[in-house]
C-alpha positions in Angstrom: 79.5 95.2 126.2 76.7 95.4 123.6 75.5 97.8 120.5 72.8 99.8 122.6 75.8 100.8 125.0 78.3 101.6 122.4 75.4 103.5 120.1 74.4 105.8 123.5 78.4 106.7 123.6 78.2 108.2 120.1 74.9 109.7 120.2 76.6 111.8 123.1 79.3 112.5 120.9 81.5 110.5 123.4 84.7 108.7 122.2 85.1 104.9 121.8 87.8 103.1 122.7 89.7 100.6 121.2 87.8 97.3 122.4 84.4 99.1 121.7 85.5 99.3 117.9 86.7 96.2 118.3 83.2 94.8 119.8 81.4 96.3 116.9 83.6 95.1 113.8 83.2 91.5 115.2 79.3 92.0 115.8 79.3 93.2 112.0 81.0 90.4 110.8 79.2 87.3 112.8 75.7 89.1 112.8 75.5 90.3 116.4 75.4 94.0 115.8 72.0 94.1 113.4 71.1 96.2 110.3 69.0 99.1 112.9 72.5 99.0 114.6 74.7 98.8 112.0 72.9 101.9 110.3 73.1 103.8 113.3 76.4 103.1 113.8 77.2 104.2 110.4 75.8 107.4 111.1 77.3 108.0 114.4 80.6 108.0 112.8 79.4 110.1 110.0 77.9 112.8 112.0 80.9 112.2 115.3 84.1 111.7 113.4 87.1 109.6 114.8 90.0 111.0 115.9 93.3 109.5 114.2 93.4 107.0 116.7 89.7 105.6 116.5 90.3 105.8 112.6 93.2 103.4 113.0 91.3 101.5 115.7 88.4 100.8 113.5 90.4 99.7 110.6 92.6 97.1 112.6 89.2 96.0 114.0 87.3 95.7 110.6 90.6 93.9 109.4 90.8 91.8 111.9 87.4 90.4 111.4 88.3 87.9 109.0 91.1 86.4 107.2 94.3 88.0 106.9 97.6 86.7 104.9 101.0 86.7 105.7 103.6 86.1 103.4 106.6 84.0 102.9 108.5 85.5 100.0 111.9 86.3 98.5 110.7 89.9 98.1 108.5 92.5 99.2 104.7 92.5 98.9 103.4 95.4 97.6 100.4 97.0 96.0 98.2 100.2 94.6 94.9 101.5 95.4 93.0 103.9 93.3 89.8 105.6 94.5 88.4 105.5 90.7 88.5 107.4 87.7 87.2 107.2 84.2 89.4 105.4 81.7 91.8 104.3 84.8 92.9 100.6 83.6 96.3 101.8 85.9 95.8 98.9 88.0 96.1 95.8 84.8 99.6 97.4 83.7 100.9 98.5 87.3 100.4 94.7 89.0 102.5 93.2 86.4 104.8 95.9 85.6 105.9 95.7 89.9 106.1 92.0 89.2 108.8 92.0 86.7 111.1 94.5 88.8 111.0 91.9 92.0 108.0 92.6 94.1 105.0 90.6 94.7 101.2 91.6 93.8 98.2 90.2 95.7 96.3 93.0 94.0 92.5 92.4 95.7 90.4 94.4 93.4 86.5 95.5 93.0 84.0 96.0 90.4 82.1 99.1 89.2 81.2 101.9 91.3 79.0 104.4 90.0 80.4 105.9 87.1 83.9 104.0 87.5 85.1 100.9 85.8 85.8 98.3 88.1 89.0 95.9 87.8 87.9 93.4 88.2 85.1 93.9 85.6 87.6 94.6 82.9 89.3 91.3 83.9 86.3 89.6 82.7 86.0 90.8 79.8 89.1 88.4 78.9 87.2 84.5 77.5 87.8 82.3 80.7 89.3 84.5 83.4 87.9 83.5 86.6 88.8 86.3 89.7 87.6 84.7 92.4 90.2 82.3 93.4 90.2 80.4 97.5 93.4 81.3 99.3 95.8 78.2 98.0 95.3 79.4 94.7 95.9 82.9 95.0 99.0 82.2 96.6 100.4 80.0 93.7 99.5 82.1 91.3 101.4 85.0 93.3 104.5 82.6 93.7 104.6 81.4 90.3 103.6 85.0 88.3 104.5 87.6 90.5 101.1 89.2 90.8 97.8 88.4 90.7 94.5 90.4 90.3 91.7 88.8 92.1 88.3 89.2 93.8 88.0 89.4 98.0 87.0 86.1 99.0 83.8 86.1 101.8 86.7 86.1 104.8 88.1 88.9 104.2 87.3 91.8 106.1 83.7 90.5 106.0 82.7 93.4 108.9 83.3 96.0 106.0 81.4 94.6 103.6 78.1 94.4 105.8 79.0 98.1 107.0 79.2 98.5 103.0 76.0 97.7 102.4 74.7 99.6 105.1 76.0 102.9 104.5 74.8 102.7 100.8 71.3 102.7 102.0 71.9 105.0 105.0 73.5 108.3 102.8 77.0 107.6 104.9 78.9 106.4 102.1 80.9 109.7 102.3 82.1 109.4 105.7 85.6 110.2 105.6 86.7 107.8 108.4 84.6 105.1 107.1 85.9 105.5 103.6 89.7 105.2 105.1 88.5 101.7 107.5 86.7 100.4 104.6 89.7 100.8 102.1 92.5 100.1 104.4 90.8 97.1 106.0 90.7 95.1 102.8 94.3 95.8 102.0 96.0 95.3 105.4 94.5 91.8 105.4 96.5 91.3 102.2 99.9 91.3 104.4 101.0 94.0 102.3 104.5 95.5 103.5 104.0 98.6 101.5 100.8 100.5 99.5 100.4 103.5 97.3 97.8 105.2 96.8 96.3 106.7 93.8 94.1 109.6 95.2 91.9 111.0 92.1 90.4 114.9 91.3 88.6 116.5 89.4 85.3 115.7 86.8 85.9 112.3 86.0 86.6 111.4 89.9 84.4 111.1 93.1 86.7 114.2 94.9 85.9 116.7 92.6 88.6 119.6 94.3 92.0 119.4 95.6 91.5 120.1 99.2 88.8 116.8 99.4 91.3 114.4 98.0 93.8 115.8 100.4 91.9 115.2 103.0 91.0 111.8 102.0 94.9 111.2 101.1 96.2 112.4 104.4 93.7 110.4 106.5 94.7 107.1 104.4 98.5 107.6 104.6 98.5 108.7 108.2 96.4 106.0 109.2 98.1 103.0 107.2 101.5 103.6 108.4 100.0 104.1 111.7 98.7 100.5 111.1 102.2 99.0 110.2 102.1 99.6 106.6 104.4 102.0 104.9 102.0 103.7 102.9 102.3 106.9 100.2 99.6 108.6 98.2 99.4 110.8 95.2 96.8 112.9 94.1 96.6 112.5 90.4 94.3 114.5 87.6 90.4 113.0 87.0 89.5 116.1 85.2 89.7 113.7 81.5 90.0 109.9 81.0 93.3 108.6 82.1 93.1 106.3 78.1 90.7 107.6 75.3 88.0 104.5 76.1 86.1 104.2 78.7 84.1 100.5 78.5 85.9 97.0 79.9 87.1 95.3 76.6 87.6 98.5 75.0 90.0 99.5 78.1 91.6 96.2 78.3 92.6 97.0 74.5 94.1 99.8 75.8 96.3 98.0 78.2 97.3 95.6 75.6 98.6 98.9 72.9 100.4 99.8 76.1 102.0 96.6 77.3 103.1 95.9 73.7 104.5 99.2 72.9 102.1 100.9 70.5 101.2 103.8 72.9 101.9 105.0 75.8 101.2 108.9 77.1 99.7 109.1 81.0 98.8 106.4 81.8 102.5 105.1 81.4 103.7 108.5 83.6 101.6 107.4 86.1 102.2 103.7 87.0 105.7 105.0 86.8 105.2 107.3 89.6 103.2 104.9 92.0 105.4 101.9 90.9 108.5 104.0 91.7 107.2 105.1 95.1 106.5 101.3 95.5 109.5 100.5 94.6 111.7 103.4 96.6 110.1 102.3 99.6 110.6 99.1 99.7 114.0 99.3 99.1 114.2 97.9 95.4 114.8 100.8 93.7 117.3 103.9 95.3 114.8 106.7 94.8 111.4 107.4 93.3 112.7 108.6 89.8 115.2 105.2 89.8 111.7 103.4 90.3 109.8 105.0 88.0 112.7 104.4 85.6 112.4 100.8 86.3 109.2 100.6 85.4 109.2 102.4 82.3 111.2 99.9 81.2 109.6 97.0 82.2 106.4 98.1 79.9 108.9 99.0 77.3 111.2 96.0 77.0 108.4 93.6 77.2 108.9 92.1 80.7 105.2 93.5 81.8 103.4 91.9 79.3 105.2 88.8 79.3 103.7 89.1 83.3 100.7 89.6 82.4 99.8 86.9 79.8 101.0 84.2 82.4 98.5 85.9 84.8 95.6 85.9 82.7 96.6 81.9 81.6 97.0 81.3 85.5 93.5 82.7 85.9 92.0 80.9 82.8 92.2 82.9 80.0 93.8 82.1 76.7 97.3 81.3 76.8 98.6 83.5 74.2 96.6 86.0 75.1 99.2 88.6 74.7 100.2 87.3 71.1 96.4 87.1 70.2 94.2 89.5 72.2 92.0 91.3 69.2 90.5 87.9 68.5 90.0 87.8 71.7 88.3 90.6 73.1 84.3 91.2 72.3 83.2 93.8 70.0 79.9 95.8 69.7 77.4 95.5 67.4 77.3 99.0 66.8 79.4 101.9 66.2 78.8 104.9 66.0 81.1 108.2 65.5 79.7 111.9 67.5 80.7 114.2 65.4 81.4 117.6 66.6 78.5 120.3 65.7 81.1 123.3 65.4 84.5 123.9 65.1 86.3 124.7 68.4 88.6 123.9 71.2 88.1 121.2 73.8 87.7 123.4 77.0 86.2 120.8 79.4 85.2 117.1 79.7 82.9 115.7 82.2 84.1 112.7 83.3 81.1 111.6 85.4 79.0 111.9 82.4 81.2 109.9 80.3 81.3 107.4 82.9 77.5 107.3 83.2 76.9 107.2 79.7 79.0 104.2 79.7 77.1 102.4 82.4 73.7 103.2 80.6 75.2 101.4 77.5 75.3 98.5 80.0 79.0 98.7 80.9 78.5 99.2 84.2 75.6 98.6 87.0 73.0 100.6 88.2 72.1 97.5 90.6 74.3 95.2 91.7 72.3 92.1 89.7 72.3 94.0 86.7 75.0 91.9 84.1 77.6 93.9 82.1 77.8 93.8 78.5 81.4 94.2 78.2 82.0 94.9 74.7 80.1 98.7 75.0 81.9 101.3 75.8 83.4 104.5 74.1 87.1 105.1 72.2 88.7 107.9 70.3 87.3 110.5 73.2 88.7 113.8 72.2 91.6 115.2 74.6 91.2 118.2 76.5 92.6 121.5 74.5 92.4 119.5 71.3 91.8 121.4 68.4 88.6 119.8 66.5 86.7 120.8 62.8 83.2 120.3 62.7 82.2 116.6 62.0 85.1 115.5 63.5 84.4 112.6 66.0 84.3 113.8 69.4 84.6 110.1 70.7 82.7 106.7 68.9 80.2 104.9 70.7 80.4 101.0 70.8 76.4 99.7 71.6 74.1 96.9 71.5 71.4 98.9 70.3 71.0 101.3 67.7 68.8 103.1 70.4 71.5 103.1 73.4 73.8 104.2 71.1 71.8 107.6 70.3 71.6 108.0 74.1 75.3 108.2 74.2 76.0 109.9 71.7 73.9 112.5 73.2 75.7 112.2 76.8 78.9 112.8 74.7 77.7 116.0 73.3 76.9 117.4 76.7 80.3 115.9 78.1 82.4 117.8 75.6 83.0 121.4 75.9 84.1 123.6 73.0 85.4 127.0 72.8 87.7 128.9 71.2 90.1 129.9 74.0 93.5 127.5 74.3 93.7 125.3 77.0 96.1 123.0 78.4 96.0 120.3 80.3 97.2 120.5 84.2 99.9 118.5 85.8 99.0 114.9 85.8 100.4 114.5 89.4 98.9 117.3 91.7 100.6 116.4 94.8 102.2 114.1 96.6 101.5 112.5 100.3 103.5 111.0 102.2 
């Protein structure tokens, strides 16, 4: 078996079978299968398809290509996927929230993509937390804390992450079976005995309609639980910031209000509705609204935060982090309000360009080498169907320059649409998979 002879299959349009995926995943991973290869097998798939069955194959394959845990606990293992959103920090109360209801959380996270925050970015922006921890670490810190957030060591799924690279430079990024392998290859190697999937839409999200997160929804769920792991999904709004900031520190604030009861709104709703799918199906709660319920209160009483400070002292951040944070957290040298130009109704907000305007602040990366500044970002972004006056503050910018800080400000403008007719905001959960 070799590339060339897989490569002719697909360029007839001809299926693969199991131990051809399997061939290439390997190749990928030990550098048998090179970059020409690699690209045209990227693009076979994107212009081919898989059928259900080479979309499981190839993420078993892609999994199997480096290290995969398995687990020894007292409780179920369990964890949540999003495919990114502006303002979605779900992840840094979700993780700890699970752990204080019984489950464990070996959340592997990523960084930035495009005009989305990455986890593991906003992490960071926490003195001292270190995310990339070898495999005896991440397991004590699971043991001991109930969860961990961390980064993907090299061994894990390591044929993705060349196929990664690959398709970023080949236009296949948006391969719908390669999106699923790539995703569920990196979580299944976790040992995970159940997922749920946050599945985003609208302006603020990369599937900007229903019927393309559904798609991408049904192919994740159908394929995870054809892999072994009992998997759900819910399509959840995009179309405004999940939390009024958008920026790593300034969204890690956000968390904190939450975990220590001085807001709350959607992005409480929604880790209670992935937590109490978690939850239902693995048996620790007796529905989904019993595990949502559970969760709620977790955040409420305390328990959460109290899970996450010992995670972010595990990892090597202050100890009293929770206690402490705002003398903690960086803060811009600049800020600056956008005030409204007329009076009027917030109709729309484009989330992309929010997101954008926050990486060219530097709070994201338009290259992987560039280095995040993770103090900038934006707060106090207007809601949609607010009412606002002119001069009111549409959102406030937090820069490092004077001159960056009048290029967002002028993002913002175009982001926020006013009008006079009333608008509310749609459901936050659209639908549910699985």
């Amino acid at each position: 078996m070799d590339a060339r002879g897989i490569l002719a299959k697909l360029r007839h349009g001809t299926a693969l079978g199991d131990d051809e995926l399997a061939w290439m995943a390997a190749g990928l991973a030990d550098g048998d299968v090179s970059d020409a290869q690699a690209g045209a097998f990227a693009m076979g798939i994107c212009r081919s398809g898989l059928d259900e069955a080479g979309r499981v194959a190839l993420t078993l394959a892609m999994r199997a290509s480096g290290d995969t845990l398995a687990w020894d606990l007292d409780a179920p293992v369990l964890d949540k996927h999003s495919t990114g959103g502006v303002g979605d920090c779900v992840s840094l109360i979700l993780a700890p929230a699970l752990a204080a209801c019984g489950a464990y959380v070996p959340m592997i996270s990523g960084r930035g993509l495009g005009h989305t925050g990455g986890t593991l970015d906003k992490l960071e922006a926490i003195p001292g937390v270190g995310i990339m921890l070898d495999e005896p670490r991440l397991r004590s810190v699971v043991a001991e804390v109930g969860c961990v957030i961390a980064g993907a060591t090299g061994n894990i799924a390591p044929a993705d992450k060349r196929l990664y690279a690959v398709r970023d430079v080949t236009s296949t990024v948006d391969s719908l079976d390669l999106i699923t392998a790539s995703i569920l290859s990196k979580k299944l190697a976790a040992g995970l005995e159940g997922l749920v999937l946050d599945v985003k839409v609208g302006t603020g999200a990369f599937m900007k309609d229903v019927a393309a997160a559904r798609d991408l929804a049904q192919a994740l769920v159908g394929t995870a639980n054809a892999a072994g792991c009992p998997t759900t999904a819910l399509i959840s709004d995009m179309n405004q910031p999940l939390v009024p900031s958008l920026g790593n520190a300034l969204e890690v604030a956000e968390v904190m209000r939450v975990l220590t009861g001085q807001t709350g709104g959607a992005i409480v709703d929604l880790c209670a509705a992935l937590g109490g799918a978690l939850l239902a199906g693995a048996g620790l709660a007796a529905s989904n609204d019993e595990g949502a319920a559970q969760i709620t209160a977790a955040i409420a009483d305390g328990r959460a935060a109290e899970r996450f400070g010992a995670m972010i002292a595990a990892l090597g951040g202050p100890v009293r982090f929770v206690e402490q944070w705002q003398r903690f957290l960086p803060e811009a040298t600049v800020m600056r309000e956008v005030p409204a130009a007329a009076d009027g109704v917030v109709q729309a907000i484009d989330g992309e360009a929010l997101g954008l305007a926050v990486v060219g602040l530097g709070g994201g990366r338009k290259v992987e080498r560039d280095v995040i500044d993770p103090a900038v970002g934006l707060s106090g972004v207007v809601a949609l169907g607010a009412q606002v006056r002119k001069g009111q503050p549409l959102a406030v910018v937090h820069a490092a320059r004077p001159a960056l800080a009048d290029a967002a400000a002028q993002a913002v403008r175009g982001a926020i649409t006013l009008g006079d007719a009333p608008v509310g905001a749609g459901p936050l959960i659209v639908e549910r998979i699985g």
